[in-house]
C-alpha positions as CSV (number, residue, x, y, z in Angstrom):
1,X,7.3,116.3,54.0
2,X,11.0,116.6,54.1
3,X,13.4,113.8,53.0
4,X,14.1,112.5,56.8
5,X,10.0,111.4,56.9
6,X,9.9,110.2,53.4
7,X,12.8,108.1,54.1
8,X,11.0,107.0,57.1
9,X,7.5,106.0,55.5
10,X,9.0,104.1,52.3
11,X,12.1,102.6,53.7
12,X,14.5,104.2,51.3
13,X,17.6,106.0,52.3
14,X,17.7,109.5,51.9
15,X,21.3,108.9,49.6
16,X,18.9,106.6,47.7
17,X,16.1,109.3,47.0
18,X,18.6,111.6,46.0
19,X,20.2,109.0,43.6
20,X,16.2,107.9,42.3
21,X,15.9,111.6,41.6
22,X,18.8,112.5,40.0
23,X,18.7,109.3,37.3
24,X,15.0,110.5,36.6
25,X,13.2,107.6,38.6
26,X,11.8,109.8,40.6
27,X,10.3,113.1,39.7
28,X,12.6,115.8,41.5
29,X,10.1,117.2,44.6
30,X,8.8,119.9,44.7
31,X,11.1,122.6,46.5
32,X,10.3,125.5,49.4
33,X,12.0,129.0,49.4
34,X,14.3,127.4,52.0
35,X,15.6,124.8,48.8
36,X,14.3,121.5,50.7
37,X,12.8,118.8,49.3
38,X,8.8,118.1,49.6
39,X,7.6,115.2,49.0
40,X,4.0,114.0,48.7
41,X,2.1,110.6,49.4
42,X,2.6,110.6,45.4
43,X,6.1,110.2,45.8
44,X,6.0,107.9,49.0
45,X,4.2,105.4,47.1
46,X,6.7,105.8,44.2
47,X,9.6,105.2,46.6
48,X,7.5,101.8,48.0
49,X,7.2,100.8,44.3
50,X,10.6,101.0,43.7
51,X,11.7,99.7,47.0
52,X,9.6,96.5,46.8
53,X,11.1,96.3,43.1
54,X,14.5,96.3,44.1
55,X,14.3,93.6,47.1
56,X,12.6,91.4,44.3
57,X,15.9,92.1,42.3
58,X,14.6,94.4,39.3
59,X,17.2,96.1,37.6
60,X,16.7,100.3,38.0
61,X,16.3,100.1,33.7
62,X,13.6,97.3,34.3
63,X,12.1,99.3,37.3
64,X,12.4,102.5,35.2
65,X,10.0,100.5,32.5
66,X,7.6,99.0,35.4
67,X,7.1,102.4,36.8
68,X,6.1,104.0,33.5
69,X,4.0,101.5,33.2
70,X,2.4,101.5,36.1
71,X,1.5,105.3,35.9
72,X,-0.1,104.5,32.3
73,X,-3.5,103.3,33.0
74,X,-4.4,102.5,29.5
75,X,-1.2,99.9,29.3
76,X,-1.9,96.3,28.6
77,X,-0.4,93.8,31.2
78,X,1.3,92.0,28.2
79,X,4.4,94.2,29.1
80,X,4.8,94.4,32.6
81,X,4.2,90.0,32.3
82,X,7.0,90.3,29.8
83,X,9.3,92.4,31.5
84,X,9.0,90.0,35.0
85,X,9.3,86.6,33.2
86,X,12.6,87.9,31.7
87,X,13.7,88.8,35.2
88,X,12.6,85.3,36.3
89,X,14.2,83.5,33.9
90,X,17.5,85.3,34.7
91,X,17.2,84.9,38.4
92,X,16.6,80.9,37.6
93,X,19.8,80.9,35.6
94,X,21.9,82.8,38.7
95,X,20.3,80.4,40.5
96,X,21.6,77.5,38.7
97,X,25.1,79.4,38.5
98,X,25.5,79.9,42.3
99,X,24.1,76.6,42.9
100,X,27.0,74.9,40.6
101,X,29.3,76.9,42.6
102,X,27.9,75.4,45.9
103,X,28.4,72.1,44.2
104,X,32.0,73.1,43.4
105,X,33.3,74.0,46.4
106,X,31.7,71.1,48.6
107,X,33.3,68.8,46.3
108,X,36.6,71.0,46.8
109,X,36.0,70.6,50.4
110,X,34.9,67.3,51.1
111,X,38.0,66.4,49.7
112,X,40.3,68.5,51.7
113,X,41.5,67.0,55.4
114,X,41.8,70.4,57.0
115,X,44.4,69.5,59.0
116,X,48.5,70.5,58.8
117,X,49.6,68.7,56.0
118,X,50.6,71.8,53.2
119,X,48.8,69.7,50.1
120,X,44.9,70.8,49.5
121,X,42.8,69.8,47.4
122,X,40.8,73.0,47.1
123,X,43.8,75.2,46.6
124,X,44.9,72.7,43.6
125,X,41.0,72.9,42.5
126,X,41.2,76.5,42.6
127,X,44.4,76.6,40.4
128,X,43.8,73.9,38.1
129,X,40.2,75.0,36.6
130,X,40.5,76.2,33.4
């Protein structure tokens, strides 16, 4: 199938299959005399793989890893556990950063009248943070 229907069946952009392709994620497809693409279910289900991967936030290196692993059969789950508690534990800690920043900025705002005196407290917050 061309690129149009792959992009279609695994919900990946046809820039994006280009890009997979190109950074070796993807094994180029196959090509017809014509030069376009043809893809297979084999590459469809690569391109869910790394689609589902990247709305849980996998980096492409991590997904790179998770893909080779998932194509070895003999592998041990030891690594791919490995590779997704390190992603948890820095989704926890960008979760904890953002979260501060919440807190920040509702202080910043509960403290600021809104209304048309010049002084503000979250502009002085913003300035004074060192």
């Amino acid at each position: 199938m061309r690129i149009g229907e792959a992009s279609k069946q695994s919900g990946v952009s046809a820039k994006m299959i280009r890009y997979y392709e190109s950074i070796g994620l993807l094994t180029p497809a196959q090509r017809h005399t014509n030069d376009y693409r043809d893809f297979d279910m084999s590459d469809i289900h690569t391109l869910r793989f790394i689609h589902r991967a990247r709305s849980l936030g996998f980096s492409i290196e991590e997904i790179g890893k998770l893909i080779s692993l998932w194509r070895n059969r003999e592998r041990s789950s030891r690594e791919v556990k490995a590779i997704t508690e390190t992603h948890i534990h820095d989704l926890k800690q960008r979760i904890q950063a953002m979260q501060e920043m919440v807190d920040t900025l509702e202080h910043l705002s509960c403290h600021c009248h809104g209304d048309d005196r010049p002084d503000c407290p979250i502009l002085e917050g913003l300035s004074n943070h060192s």
